[in-house]
Each structure stands twice: as structure tokens, then as C-alpha cells.
C-alpha positions in Angstrom: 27.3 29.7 -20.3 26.3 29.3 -24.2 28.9 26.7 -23.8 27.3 24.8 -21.0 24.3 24.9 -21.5 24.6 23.3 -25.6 26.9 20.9 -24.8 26.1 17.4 -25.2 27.7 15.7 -22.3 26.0 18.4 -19.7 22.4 18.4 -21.5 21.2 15.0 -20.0 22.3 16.0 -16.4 20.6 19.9 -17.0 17.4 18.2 -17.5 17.4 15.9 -14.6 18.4 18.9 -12.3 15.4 19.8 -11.0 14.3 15.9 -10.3 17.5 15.9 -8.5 17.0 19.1 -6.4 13.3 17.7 -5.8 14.9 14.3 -4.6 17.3 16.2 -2.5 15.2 18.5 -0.7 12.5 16.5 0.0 13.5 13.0 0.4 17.5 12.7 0.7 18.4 15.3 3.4 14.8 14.8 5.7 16.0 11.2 5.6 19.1 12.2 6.6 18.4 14.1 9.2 15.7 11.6 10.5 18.5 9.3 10.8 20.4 12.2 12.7 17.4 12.7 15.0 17.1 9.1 15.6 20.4 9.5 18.0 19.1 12.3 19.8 16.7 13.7 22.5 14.9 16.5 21.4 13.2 18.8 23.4 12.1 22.2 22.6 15.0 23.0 20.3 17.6 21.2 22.2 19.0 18.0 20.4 21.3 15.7 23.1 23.1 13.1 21.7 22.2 9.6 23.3 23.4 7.0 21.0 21.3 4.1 20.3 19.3 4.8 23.8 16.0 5.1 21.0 16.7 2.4 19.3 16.9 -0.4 22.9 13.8 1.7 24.1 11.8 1.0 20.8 13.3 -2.6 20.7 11.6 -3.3 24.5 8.2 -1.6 23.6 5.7 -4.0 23.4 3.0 -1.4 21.8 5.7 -0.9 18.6 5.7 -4.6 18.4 1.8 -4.8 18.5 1.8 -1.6 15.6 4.1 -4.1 14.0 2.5 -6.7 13.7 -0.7 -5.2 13.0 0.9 -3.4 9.9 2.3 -6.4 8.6 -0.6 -8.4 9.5 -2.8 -5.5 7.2 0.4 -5.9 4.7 0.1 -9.8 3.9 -3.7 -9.8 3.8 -4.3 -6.6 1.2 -1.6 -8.5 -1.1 -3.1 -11.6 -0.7 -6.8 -10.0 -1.9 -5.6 -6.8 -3.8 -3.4 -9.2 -6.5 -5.7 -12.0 -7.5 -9.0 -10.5 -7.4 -7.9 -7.8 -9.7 -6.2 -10.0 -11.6 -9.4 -11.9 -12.5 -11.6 -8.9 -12.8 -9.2 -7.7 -15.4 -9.1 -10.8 -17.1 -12.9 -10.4 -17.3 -12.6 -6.7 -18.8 -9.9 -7.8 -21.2 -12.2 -10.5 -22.8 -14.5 -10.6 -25.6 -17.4 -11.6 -23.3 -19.6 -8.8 -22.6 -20.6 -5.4 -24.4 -17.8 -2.6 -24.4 -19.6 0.5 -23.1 -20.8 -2.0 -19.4 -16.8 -2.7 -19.7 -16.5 1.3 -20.3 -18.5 2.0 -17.5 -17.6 -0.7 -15.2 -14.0 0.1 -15.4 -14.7 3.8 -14.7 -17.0 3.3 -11.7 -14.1 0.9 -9.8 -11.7 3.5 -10.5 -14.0 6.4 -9.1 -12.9 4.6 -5.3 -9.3 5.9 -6.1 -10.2 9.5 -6.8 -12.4 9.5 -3.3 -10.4 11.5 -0.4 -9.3 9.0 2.4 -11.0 10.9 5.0 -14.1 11.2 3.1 -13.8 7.4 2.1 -13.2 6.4 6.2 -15.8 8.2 7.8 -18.1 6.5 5.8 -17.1 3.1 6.5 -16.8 3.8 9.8 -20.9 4.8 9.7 -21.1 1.3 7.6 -19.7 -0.2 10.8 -21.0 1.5 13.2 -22.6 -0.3 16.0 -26.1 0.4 16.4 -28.6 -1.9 14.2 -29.5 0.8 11.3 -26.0 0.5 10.3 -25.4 -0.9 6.8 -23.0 -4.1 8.3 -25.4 -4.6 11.5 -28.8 -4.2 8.6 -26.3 -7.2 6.4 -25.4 -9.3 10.0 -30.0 -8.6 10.9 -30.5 -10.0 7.1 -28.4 -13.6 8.3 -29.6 -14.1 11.3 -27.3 -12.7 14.0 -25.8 -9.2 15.1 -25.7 -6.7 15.8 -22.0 -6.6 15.8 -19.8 -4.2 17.5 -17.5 -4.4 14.4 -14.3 -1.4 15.5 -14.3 -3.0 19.1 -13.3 -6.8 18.6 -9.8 -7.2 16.9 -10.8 -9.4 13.8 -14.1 -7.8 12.9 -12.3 -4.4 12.8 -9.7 -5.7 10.7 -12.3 -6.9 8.1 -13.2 -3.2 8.3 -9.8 -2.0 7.4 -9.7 -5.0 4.4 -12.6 -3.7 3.1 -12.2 0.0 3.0 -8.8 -1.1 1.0 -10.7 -3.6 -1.4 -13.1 -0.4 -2.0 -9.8 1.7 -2.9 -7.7 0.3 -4.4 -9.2 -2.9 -6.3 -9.9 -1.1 -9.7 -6.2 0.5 -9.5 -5.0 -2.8 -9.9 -7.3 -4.0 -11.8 -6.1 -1.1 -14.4 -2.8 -2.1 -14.3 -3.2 -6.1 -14.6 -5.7 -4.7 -17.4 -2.8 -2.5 -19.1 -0.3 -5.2 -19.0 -3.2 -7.8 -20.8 -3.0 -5.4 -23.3 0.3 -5.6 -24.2 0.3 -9.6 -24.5 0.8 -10.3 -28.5 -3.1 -11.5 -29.4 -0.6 -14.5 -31.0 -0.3 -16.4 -28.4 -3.7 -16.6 -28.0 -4.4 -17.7 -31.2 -2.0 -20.6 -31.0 -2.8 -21.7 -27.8 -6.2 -21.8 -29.2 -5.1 -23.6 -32.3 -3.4 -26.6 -29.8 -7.2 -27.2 -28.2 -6.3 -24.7 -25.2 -9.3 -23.7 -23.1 -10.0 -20.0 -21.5 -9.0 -21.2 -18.3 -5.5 -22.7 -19.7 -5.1 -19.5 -21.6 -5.0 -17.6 -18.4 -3.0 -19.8 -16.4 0.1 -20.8 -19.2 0.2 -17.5 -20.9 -1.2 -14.5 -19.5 -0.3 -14.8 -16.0 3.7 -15.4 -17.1 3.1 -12.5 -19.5 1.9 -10.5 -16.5 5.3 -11.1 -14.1 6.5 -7.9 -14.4 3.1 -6.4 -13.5 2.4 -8.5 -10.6 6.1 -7.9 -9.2 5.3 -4.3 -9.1 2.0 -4.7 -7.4 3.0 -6.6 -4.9 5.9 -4.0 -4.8 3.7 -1.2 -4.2 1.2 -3.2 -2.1 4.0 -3.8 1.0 4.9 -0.2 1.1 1.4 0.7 1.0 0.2 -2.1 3.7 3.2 -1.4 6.0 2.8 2.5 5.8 -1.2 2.6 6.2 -2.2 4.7 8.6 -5.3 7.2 7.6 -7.6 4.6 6.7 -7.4 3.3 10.5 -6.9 7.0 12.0 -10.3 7.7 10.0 -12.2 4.6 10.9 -11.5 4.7 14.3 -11.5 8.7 14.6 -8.7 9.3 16.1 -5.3 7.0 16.8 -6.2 5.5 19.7 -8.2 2.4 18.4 -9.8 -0.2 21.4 -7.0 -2.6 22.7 -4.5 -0.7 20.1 -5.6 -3.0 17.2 -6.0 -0.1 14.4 -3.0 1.2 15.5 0.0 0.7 12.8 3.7 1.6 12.8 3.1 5.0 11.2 0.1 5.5 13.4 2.7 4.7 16.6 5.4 7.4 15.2 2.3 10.1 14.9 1.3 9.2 18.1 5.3 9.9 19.9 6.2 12.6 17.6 3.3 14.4 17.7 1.3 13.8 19.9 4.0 13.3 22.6 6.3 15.5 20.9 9.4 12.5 21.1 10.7 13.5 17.9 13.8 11.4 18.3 12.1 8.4 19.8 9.6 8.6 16.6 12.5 9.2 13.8 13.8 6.0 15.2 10.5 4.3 14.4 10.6 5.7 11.0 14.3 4.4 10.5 13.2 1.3 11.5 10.4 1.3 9.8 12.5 2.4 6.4 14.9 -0.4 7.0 11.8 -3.5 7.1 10.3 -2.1 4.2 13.4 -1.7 2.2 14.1 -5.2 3.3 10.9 -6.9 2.3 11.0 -5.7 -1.1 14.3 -6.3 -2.1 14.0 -9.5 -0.9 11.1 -9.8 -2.9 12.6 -8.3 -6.0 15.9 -10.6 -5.7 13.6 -14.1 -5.0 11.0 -12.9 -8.1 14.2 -12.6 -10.6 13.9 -9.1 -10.9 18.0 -7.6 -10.6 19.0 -10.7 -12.8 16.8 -9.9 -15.5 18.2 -6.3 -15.3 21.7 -7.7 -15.1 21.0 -9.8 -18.3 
């Protein structure tokens, strides 16, 4: 054992062992069996094998299509706000413009949203929402001239709900990590570009946003997962999962709703399957057309 546990080939893999029992425990062998379950009808205890019956019955479902495209309809818009509104805050808080304690305290306040439980964080946008004319939205529409609005009943207008309960979350994570990465450009380049006549605005463009690859790969990274696997911001804001029309309703909401509340735990691990494979095949996508593997194989 003295042996073993001193010896220099067997040291690295002792101190990964419990990351690899973690991984295997909670992550290798449920996704296993979720891809075991995915073949089967299960019913009180009894699993029947039925082939790819799950898989045709969740390809001619017209509500997973709808979840579908609602999740990836959620995905593409919180990427498209959550990456260069950050960016530009952070750009903001990394320059000299400003005094540091409101940068201090402005960077703790938009990272307070992130430290706010989900359910806390939804039920009070849904009471911003809300549809009678003392709520905040309806007191905002009043202020312009029109409203009330019945914001979680028409498609669109609930969506803006659900873009801005994420904006409120998860802008001053990013913004921390565009801000982080900022940091680690060399101040050099700055002072050279500066040197050549180079504006702010240039600046930004030709040298920190290149700098900043690397960052914005792995937001955007995180930011499909996230989008595609929503689902307690809308079961919040709409209280409950069953959202008018099925608009709130996302692909993780649609497995609760068949393997929990309908108790078709091999109709929903199919969903998840599915669900595993599209998001596994966005990103890598996205990883191989951003350059990421060829700068690891270089």
C-alpha cells in the first residue's frame, strides 16, 4: 500500500479519483441509463423494451417541436444580448474613465442578480408583468401612452419577459468575465496603438476584442447550454409549466412535464437524449468553426 500510494506514476490518477467517482456516479452512469430508459416503457417498476417506439413518437409530436423551438428561439436571442452588452459594460469598467469605488460598487451591484435564487428572482418579474395597471411594466406602457398590456398571455411580449429576467441574471456574470479577460490584455498594446494615432473606439475593435476570443468562445459556449436547458425562469414566471398557447414552455420544461408530471419516464429520457445530442451538436460545431480544437492541436 506504502508502495502505491508514493509512487509517482499512480499519484496523479490518486488525486483525480474522487473527480472521477463524482463524474461517474453522477453524470456517466444516469446518462447511461437515461439512454437505457430511452428504449423502454416504464411503468411502475416494469421496464419493456420497445426499440425506437420513443424516439418516432417524440419525432411526430408537434408540442416537442413547439418546446423546441421556443428553447432555441430563447437560445439565439440571450446570446445575441448576453455577449455584446457585457462586452461593452466591461469595456466601460475596464477604463480609466470614471472614479474606482462607482466602478467598485457598480460591479458588485450587477453581480448581486447572480447570487438571487431563481424562484425568488421569477416571482418577482412575473408581479413586474403582471396584468393589472399598478404593475411596474403596465405603470412603464401608462407612462408612453398605451397599455395596459397583458404581457405572459401574447407570445412575443412574454418572451420579452423571459429576455429580461435573463438580462437581470446574468449580465454582470458576463460582464465579469469579459472584464477578467480585459485584464489580462498586455497594457502594451494599448500604448502603441495609441502611439500610431489609434482612437478608443479602434482600440476596442483591433485589439481588445481579438484579445478577448477565447473569452467570448466560452460565453457563447455556456450561453447555448444555458438558453437550450432554461426551464425555471419560465416555470416561475408563468407559475407552473403550463404557459398560455405553450409559449413558456421549453424542451426541459416538456421532459418535466412527461416524466413527472405524466410519469412517461422513457418517453421523457428520450427527450433528454435528444436534447443532449442538439446541444452537444451546437457547440462543437461552434467550437470547430471558431478555431477552437486547431488551436489545441497546434
Amino acid at each position: 500500500m506504502k508502495n502505491i500510494l508514493y509512487s509517482k506514476r499512480l499519484a496523479p490518477y490518486i488525486f483525480i479519483l474522487p473527480f472521477l467517482v463524482t463524474l461517474a456516479v453522477f453524470w456517466v452512469v444516469p446518462l447511461a441509463r437515461s439512454f437505457v430508459m430511452s428504449t423502454q416503457e416504464v411503468l411502475y417498476g416494469q421496464a419493456t423494451f420497445i426499440g425506437a417506439a420513443n424516439y418516432e413518437r417524440l419525432w411526430g409530436d408537434p408540442i416537442f417541436w413547439q418546446a423546441m423551438f421556443n428553447s432555441l428561439r430563447y437560445m439565439v436571442l440571450t446570446i445575441v444580448l448576453l455577449v455584446p452588452i457585457p462586452l461593452v459594460l466591461a469595456a466601460i469598467v475596464n477604463s480609466k474613465i470614471g472614479s474606482p469605488r462607482v466602478k467598485a460598487f457598480f460591479k458588485a451591484s450587477m453581480f448581486v442578480p447572480a447570487l438571487t435564487s431563481v424562484v425568488v428572482a421569477g416571482i418577482v418579474f412575473r408581479l413586474i408583468f403582471a396584468e393589472s395597471d399598478s404593475a411596474m411594466m403596465n405603470q412603464v406602457a401608462a407612462f408612453f401612452g398605451f397599455g395596459p398590456v397583458r404581457w405572459l398571455r401574447a407570445d412575443v411580449s412574454g418572451l420579452v419577459a423571459l429576455l429580461a429576467l435573463a438580462l437581470w441574471r446574468w449580465t454582470g456574470v458576463n460582464m465579469m468575465y469579459f472584464l477578467a479577460g480585459m485584464q489580462s490584455i498586455p497594457t502594451e498594446y494599448y500604448e502603441a496603438a495609441a502611439m500610431d494615432g489609434a482612437g478608443k473606439v479602434r482600440q476596442f475593435f483591433h485589439i481588445t476584442v481579438p484579445n478577448l476570443r477565447p473569452t467570448v468562445v466560452y460565453v457563447v459556449t455556456i450561453s447555448i447550454y444555458g438558453g437550450l436547458a432554461m426551464f425555471l425562469e419560465s416555470f416561475m414566471l408563468y407559475a407552473g409549466n403550463a404557459s398560455p398557447n405553450n409559449q413558456g414552455l421549453t424542451v426541459v420544461g416538456y421532459l418535466y412535464r412527461k416524466g413527472i408530471e405524466e410519469n412517461d419516464l422513457g418517453f421523457a429520457s428520450a427527450v433528454g437524449v435528444v436534447l443532449l445530442v442538439i446541444i452537444m451538436a451546437i457547440n462543437l460545431t461552434y467550437l470547430f468553426f471558431s478555431g477552437t480544437f486547431k488551436k489545441e492541436a497546434a
